[in-house]
Backbone as a ProteinNet text record, in pm:
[ID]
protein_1_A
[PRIMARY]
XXXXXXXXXXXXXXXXXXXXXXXXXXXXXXXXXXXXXXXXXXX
[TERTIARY]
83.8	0	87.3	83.4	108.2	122.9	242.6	227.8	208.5	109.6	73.9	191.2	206.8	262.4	178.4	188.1	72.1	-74.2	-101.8	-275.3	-281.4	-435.6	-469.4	-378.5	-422	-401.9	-239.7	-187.5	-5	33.1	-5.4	-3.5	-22	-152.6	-216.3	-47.2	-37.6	22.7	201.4	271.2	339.4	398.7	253.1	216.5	237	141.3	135.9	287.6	356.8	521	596.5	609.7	663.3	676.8	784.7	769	747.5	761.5	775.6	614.3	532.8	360.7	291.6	227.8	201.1	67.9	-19.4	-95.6	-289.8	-275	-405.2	-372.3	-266.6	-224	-220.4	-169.9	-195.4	-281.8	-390.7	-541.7	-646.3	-604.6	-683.5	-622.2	-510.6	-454	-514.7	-471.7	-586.2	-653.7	-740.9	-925.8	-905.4	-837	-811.4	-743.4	-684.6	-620.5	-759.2	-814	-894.9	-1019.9	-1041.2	-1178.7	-1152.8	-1024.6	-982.2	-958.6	-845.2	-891.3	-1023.1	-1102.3	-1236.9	-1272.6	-1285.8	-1351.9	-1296.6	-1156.1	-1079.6	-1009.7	-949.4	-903.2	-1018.5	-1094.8	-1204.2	-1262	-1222.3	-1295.4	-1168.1
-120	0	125	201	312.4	416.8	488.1	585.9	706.3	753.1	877.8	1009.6	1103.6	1235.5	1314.6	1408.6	1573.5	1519.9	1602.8	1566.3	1502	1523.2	1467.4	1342.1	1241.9	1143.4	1111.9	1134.5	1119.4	1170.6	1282.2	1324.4	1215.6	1199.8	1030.3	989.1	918.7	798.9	840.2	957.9	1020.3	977.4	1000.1	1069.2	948.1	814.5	666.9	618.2	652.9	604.9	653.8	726.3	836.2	747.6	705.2	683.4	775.2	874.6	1022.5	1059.9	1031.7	1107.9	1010.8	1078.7	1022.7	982.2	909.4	824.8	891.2	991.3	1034.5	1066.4	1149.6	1175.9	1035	972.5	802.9	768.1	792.2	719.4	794.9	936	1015.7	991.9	950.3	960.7	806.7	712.8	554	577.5	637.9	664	733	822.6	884.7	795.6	706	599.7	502	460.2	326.5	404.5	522.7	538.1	598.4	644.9	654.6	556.6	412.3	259.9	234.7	232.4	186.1	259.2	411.7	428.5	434.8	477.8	424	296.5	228.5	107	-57	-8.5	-162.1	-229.2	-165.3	-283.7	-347.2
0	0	0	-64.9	-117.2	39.5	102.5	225.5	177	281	263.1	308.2	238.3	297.7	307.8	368.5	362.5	439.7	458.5	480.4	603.2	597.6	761.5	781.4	701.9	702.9	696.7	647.6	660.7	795.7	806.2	1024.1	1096.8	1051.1	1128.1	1144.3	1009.7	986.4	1052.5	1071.5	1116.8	1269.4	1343.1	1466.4	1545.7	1454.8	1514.4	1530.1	1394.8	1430.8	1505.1	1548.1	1643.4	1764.2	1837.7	1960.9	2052.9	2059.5	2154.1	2151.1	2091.3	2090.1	2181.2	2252.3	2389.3	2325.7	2431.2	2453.6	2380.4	2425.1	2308.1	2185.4	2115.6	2005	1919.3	1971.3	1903.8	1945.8	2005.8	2023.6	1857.2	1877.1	1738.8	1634.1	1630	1476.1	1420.2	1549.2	1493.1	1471.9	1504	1484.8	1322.2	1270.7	1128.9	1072.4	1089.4	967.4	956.5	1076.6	1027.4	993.5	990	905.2	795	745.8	621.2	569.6	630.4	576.5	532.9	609.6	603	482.9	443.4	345.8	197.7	157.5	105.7	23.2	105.6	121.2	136.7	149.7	154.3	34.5	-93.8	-144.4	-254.3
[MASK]
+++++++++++++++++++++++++++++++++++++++++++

């Protein structure tokens, strides 16, 4: 699958790798990858 840069979604995807982003910042950025998966990425 193709990584995102720019955009909400590359932040997301950014934010999750990051070891240093604490514990809600990686709770919201999951929530923006899997409903961009979901609408995106599903079929």
């Amino acid at each position: 699958m193709a990584v995102h840069h720019g955009g909400k979604v590359g932040k997301a995807a950014k934010t999750l790798a990051k070891k240093s982003s604490g514990k809600p910042a990686k709770s919201s950025a999951g929530t923006t990858l899997a409903k961009h998966k979901a609408e995106h990425h599903s079929k």
